[in-house]
C-alpha positions as CSV (number, residue, x, y, z in Angstrom):
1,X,118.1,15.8,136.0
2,X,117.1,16.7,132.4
3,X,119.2,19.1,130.3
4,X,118.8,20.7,127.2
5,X,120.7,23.0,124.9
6,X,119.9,24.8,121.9
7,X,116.3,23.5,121.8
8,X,113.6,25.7,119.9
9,X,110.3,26.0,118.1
10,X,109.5,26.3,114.2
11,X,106.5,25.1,112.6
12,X,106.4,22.5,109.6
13,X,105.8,23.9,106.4
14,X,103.1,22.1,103.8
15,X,102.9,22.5,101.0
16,X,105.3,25.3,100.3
17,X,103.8,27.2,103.4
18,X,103.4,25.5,106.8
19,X,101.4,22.7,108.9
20,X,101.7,24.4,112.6
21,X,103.6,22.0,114.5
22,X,106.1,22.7,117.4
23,X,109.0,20.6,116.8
24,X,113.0,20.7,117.9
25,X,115.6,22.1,116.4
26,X,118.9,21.6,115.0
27,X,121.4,20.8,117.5
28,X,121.9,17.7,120.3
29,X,119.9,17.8,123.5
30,X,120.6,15.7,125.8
31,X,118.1,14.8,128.8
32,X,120.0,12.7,131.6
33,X,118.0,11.0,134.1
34,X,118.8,8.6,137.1
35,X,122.4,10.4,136.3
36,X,123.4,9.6,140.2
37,X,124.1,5.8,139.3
38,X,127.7,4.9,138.5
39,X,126.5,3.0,135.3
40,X,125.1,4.7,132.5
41,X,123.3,3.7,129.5
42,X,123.6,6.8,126.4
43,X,120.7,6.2,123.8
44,X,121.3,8.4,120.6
45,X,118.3,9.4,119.3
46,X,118.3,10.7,115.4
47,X,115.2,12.0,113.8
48,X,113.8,14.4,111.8
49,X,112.7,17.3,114.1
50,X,112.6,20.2,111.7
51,X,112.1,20.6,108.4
52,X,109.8,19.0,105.8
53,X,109.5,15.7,107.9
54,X,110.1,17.5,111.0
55,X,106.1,16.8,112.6
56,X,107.5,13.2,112.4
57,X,109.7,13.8,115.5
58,X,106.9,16.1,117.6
59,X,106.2,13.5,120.4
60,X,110.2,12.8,120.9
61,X,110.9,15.2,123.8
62,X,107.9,14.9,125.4
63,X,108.2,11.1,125.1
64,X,111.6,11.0,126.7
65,X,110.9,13.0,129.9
66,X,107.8,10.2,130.0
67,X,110.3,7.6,129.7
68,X,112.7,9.6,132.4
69,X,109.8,10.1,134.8
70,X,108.6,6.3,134.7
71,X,112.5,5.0,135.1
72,X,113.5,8.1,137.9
73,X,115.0,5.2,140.3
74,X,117.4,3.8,137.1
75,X,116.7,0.5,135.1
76,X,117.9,-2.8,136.6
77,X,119.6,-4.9,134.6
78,X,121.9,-8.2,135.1
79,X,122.4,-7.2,138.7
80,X,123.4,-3.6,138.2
81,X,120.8,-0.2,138.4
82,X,121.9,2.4,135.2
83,X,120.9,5.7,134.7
84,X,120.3,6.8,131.2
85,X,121.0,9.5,129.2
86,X,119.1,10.2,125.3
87,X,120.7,12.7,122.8
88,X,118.3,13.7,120.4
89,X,119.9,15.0,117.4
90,X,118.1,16.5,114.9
91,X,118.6,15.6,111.1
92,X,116.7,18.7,109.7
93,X,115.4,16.3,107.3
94,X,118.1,15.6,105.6
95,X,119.5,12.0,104.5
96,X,122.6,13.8,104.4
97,X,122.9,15.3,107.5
98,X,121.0,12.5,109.4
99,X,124.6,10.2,108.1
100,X,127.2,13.3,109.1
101,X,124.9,14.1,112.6
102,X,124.9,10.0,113.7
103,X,129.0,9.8,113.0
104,X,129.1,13.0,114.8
105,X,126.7,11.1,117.7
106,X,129.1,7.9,117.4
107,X,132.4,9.6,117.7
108,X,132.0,12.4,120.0
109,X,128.6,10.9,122.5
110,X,129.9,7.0,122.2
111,X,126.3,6.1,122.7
112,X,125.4,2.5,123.5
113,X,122.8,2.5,121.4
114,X,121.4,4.5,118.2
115,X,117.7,4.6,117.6
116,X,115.3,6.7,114.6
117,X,112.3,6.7,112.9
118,X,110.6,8.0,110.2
119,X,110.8,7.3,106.3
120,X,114.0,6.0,104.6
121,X,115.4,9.2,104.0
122,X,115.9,8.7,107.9
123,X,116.2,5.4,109.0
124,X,118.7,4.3,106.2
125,X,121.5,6.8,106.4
126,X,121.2,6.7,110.2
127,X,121.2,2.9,110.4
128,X,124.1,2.8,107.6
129,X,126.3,4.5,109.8
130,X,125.8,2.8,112.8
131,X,126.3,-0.3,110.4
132,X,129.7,1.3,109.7
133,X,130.8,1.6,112.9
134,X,129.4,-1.3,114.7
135,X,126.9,0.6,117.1
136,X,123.4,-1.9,117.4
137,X,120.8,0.7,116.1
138,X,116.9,0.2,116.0
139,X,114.9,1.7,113.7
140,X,111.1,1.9,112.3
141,X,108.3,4.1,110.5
142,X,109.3,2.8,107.2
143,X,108.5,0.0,105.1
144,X,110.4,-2.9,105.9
145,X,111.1,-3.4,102.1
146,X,112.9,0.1,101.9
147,X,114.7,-0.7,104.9
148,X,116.1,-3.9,103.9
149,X,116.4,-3.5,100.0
150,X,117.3,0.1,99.7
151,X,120.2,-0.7,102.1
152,X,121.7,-3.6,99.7
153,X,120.3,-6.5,102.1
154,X,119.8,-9.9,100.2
155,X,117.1,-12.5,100.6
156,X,118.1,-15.5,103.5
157,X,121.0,-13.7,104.1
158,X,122.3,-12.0,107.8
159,X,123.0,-8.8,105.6
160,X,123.9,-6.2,108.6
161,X,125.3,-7.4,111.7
162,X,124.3,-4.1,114.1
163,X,121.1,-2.9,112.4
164,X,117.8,-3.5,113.2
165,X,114.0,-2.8,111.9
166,X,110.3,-3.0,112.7
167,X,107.7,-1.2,110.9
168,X,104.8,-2.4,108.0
169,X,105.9,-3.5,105.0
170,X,105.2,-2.4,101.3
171,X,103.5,-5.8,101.0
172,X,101.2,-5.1,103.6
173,X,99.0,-1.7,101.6
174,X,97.9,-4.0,98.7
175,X,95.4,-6.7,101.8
176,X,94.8,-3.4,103.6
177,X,93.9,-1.6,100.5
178,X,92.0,-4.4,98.8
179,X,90.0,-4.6,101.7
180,X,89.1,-0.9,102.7
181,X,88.1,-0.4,98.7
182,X,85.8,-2.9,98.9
183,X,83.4,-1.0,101.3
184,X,82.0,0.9,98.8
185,X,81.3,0.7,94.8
186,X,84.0,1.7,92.6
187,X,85.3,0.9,88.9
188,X,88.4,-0.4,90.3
189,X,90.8,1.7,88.5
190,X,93.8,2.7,90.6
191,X,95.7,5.8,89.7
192,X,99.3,5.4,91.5
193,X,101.2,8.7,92.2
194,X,104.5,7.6,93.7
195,X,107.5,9.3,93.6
196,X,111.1,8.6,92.7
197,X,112.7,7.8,96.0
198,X,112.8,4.4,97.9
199,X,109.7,4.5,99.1
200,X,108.2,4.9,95.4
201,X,110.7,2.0,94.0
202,X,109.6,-0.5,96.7
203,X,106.6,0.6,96.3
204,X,106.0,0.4,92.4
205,X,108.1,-2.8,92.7
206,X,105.3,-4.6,95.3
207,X,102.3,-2.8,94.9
208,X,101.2,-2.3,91.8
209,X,101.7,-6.0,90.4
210,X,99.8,-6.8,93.8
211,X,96.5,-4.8,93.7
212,X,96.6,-6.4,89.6
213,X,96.4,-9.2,91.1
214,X,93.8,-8.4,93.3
215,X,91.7,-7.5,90.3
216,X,92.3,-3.8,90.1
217,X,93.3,-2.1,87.1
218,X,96.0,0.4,88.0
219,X,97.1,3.2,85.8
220,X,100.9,4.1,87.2
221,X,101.6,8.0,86.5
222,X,105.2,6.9,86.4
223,X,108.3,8.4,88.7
224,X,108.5,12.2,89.8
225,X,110.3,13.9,91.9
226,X,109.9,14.9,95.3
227,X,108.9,19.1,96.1
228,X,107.6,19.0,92.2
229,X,105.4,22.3,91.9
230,X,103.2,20.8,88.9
231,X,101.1,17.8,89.2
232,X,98.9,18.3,85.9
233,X,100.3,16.1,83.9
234,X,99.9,13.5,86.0
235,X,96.4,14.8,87.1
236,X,95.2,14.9,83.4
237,X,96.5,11.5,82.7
238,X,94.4,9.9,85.7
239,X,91.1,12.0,84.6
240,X,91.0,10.4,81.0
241,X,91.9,6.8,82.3
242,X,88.8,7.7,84.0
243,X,90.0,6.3,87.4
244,X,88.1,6.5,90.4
245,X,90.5,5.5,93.0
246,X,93.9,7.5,93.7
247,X,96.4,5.6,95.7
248,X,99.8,8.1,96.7
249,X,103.1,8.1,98.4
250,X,104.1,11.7,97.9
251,X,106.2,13.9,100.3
252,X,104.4,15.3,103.2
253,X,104.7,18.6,101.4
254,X,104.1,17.8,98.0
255,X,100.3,15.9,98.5
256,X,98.7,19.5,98.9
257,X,100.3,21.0,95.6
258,X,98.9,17.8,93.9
259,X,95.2,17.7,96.0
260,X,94.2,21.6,95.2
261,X,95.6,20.8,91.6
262,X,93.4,18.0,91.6
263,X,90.5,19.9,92.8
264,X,90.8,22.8,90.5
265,X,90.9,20.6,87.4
266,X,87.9,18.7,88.2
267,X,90.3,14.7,89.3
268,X,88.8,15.5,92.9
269,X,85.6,15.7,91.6
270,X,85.6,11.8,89.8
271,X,87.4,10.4,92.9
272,X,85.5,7.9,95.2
273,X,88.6,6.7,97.3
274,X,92.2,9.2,97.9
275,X,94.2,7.3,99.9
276,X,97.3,8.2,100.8
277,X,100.4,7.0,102.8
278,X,103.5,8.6,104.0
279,X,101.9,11.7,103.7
280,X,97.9,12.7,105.2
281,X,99.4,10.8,108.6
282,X,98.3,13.9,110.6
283,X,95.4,16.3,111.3
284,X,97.9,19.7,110.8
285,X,98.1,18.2,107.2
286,X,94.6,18.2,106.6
287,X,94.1,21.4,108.7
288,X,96.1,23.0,106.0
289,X,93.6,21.7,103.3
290,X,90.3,22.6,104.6
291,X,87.6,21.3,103.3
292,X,89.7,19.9,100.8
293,X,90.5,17.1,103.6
294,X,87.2,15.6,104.8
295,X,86.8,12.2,103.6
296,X,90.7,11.5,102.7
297,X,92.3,8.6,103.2
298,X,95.5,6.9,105.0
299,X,96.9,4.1,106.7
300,X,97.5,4.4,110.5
301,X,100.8,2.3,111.8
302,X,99.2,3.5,115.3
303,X,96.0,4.9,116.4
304,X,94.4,5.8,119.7
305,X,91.9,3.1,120.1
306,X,94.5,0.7,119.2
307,X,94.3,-2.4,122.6
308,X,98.2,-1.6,123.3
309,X,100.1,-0.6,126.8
310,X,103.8,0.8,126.0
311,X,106.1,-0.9,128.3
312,X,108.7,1.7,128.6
313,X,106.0,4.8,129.2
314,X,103.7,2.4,131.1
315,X,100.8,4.6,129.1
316,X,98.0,2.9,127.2
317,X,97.5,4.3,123.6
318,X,94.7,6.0,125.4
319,X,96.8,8.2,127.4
320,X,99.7,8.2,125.0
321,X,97.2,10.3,122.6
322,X,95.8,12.1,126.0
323,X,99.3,12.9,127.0
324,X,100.5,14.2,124.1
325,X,97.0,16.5,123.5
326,X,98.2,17.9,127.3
327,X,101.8,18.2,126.8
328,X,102.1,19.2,123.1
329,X,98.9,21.4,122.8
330,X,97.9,19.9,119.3
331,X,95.7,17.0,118.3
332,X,97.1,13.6,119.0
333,X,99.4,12.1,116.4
334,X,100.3,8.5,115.0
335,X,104.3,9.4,116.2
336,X,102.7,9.2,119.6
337,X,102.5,5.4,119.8
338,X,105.1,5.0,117.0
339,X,108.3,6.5,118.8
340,X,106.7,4.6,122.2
341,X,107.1,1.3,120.5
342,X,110.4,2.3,119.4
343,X,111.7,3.2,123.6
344,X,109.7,-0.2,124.2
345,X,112.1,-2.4,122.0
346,X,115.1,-0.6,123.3
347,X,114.4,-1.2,126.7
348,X,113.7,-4.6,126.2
349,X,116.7,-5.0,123.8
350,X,118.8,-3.0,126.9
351,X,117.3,-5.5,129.7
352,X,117.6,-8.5,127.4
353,X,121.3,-8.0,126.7
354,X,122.1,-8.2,130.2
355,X,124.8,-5.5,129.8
356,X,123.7,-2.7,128.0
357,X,127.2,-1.0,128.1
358,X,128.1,-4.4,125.6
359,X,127.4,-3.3,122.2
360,X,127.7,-7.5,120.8
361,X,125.1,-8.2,123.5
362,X,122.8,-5.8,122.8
363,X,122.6,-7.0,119.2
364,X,123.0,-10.9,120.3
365,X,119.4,-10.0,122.8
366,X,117.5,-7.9,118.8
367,X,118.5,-11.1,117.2
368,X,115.6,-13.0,118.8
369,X,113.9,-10.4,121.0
370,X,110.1,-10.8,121.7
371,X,108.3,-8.1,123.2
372,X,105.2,-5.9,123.5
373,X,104.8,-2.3,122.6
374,X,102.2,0.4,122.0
375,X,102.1,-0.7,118.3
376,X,102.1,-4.5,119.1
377,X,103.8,-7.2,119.6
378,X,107.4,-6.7,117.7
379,X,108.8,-10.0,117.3
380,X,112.5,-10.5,115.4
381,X,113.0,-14.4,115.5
382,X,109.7,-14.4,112.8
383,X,110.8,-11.6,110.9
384,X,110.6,-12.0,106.8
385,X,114.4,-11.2,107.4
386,X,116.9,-11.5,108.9
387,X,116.6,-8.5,111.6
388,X,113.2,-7.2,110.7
389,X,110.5,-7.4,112.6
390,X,106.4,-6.3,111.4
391,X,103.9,-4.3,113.0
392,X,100.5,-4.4,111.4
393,X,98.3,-1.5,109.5
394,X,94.7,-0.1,109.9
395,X,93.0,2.3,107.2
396,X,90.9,4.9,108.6
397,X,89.5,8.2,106.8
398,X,89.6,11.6,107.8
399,X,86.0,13.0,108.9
400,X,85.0,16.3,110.2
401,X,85.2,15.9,113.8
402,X,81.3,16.0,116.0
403,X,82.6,17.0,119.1
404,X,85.7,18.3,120.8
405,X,88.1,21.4,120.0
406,X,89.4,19.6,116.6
407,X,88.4,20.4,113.3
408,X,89.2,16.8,111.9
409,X,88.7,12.9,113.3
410,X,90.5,9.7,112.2
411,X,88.1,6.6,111.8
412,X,89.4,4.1,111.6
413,X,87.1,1.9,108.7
414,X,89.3,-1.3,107.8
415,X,91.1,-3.9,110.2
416,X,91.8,-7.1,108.0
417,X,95.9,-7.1,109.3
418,X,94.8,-6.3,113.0
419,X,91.8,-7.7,113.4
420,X,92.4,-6.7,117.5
421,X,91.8,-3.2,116.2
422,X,88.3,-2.1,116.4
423,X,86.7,-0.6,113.5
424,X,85.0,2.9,114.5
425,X,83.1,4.2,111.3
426,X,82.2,2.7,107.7
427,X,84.2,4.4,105.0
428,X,82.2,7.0,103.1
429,X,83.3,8.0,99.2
430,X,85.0,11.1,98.8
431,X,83.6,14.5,98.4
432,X,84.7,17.7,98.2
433,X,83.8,19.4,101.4
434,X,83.1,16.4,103.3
């Protein structure tokens, strides 16, 4: 039976107005299934489902009555049949509140197990709290890097006993990058906007001494903050170091204050290459730009055409992206195959453990788990650390869409870390209107 309270619609705002996109709200809703069986398994699952990051956590209901109708009969494990329960709590995308709502999820839900997604304003307050109180957590969605260092983890070391991570790392933009760029002409001067946040230190930290040493001159804007109104200093600085390429890690909401700056004082005009990340993951972005958004930019953690099955839905990315189009009513999203892979390493970390109901076990099985999921193959016993597991990157460009009831496409135009992926389009260089 599936259960929910206080669950409603509100649309994510960009830049300082809105991207349409139905999304939960604040509260705990929890969705039972298979709730006949004498064992249960209780998955808390924290995310950001309203507010500025709230698109991030569209797919999540829809994803966990997939999950609930593929696993109706209960899941086996060592012996025993379990039904399963997931909370979703919402953080309102808060780091704040996503620290108070998982203690709140720990003390008063007792889940087994704590899974998120989506930036490290997410994934590290959630997983620090789980940390505290010796829940095994799984997170992804952010680089690996602001994961691992942001949290205090050192190098070699088995930093955190009960969290866990998979997602790209900051290490991984500078070979996608340097390959994408090189499919058309350009100057090779790199104008980095990246904020002041632990994405932007990891970020500045890796990055920029990478592409330098991938031949690129890079002209760094320096550290801002997040929901700034006023991009023209940094706009102004990038049109007289007369760079060509833009490379930026804003805020969802802030890339659209700085992209309409940029066009009105002539930046988007001398611009070959915008690529973004963290924000420009979705078509409601770039709905919300117009014209302004054919021909941008961004790396894709998970696309439709990506060669993937996801174990725990038993949907191909195919029919992830199909599924979500029917049950959603909006254009496919990357969160689609994202929050997939993260119910695919649960289950496997729940079957693995061979008593999901044993919190010690459940980490024992993340410490060496191998398994597939709709992003790829997430593997822990070859992670760069100690619980952290990779998943690859594609770049792709935004293109007005030939066909279909969608205003935008995503090419995909560069595979050099997933070479499985097939590429779909050459990259064009930007221009304003497409």
């Amino acid at each position: 039976m599936t259960r929910n309270t206080n669950i409603t619609r509100r649309r994510f705002g960009a830049l300082a107005g809105a991207i349409g996109a139905g999304v939960l709200a604040a509260g705990v809703a929890p969705r039972a299934f298979a709730a006949s069986h004498a064992d249960m398994i209780r998955i808390g699952w924290v995310g950001p489902r309203s507010g500025p990051l709230g698109i991030f956590g569209e797919a999540d209901a829809w994803l966990t009555d997939t999950f609930a109708a593929r696993h109706a009969e209960g899941i086996e494990i060592g012996g025993k049949t379990y039904g399963v329960e997931v909370i979703l709590v919402d953080t309102q995308s808060d780091p704040v509140r996503a620290s108070q709502e998982t203690r709140n999820l720990i003390n008063g839900q007792s889940p087994d197990i704590v899974i998120s997604s989506s930036t490290p304003e997410t994934t590290n307050p959630v997983a620090d709290a789980c940390e505290a109180a010796g829940v095994p957590s799984i997170t992804t969605i952010a680089p690996w890097e602001s994961f691992f260092f942001g949290r205090g983890g050192k190098p070699g070391e088995r930093s955190f006993k009960w969290t866990y991570h998979f997602s790209f790392g900051a290490g991984d933009f500078a070979p996608l990058y340097a390959d994408g760029w090189s499919k058309i002409d350009t100057n090779r001067k790199v104008g980095m906007l990246v904020p002041n946040d632990a994405d932007g230190n990891a970020i500045r930290a890796g990055l920029i001494p990478a592409l330098e040493a991938a031949g690129f001159e890079v002209f760094d804007a320096g550290p801002y903050e997040n929901m700034t109104a006023d991009f023209s200093n940094q706009i102004n600085y990038f049109k007289q170091s007369g760079v060509d390429i833009i490379n930026a890690f804003p805020f969802p909401p802030d890339f659209p204050v700085f992209w309409r700056q940029a066009a009105q004082l002539g930046l988007a005009q001398q611009v070959r290459i915008m690529q973004m990340a963290k924000a420009g993951l979705f078509a409601a972005e770039m709905e919300a730009l117009g014209t302004l958004g054919y021909g941008l930019c961004t790396g894709a953690y998970w696309h439709r055409d990506f060669p993937t099955t996801s174990p725990a839905t038993g949907l191909s990315s195919a029919e992830l992206a199909q599924g979500f189009e029917a049950a959603i009513g909006k254009q496919w999203t990357q969160q689609a195959g994202a929050q997939a892979a993260l119910l695919d390493v649960t289950l496997a970390a729940l079957v693995a453990s061979g008593n999901p109901n044993d919190k010690a076990a459940v980490a024992a099985a993340l410490d060496t788990l191998t398994t597939e999921t709709a992003v790829g193959t997430v593997d822990f016993a070859r992670g760069p650390m100690p619980g952290i597991a990779t998943t690859p990157l594609v770049n792709c460009q935004w293109v007005k869409s030939e066909s279909g009831p969608h205003d935008f496409a995503l090419d995909i135009t560069a595979n050099a870390l997933a070479p499985d992926v097939p590429i779909s389009a050459d990259l064009k260089p930007y221009r304003i209107g497409g």
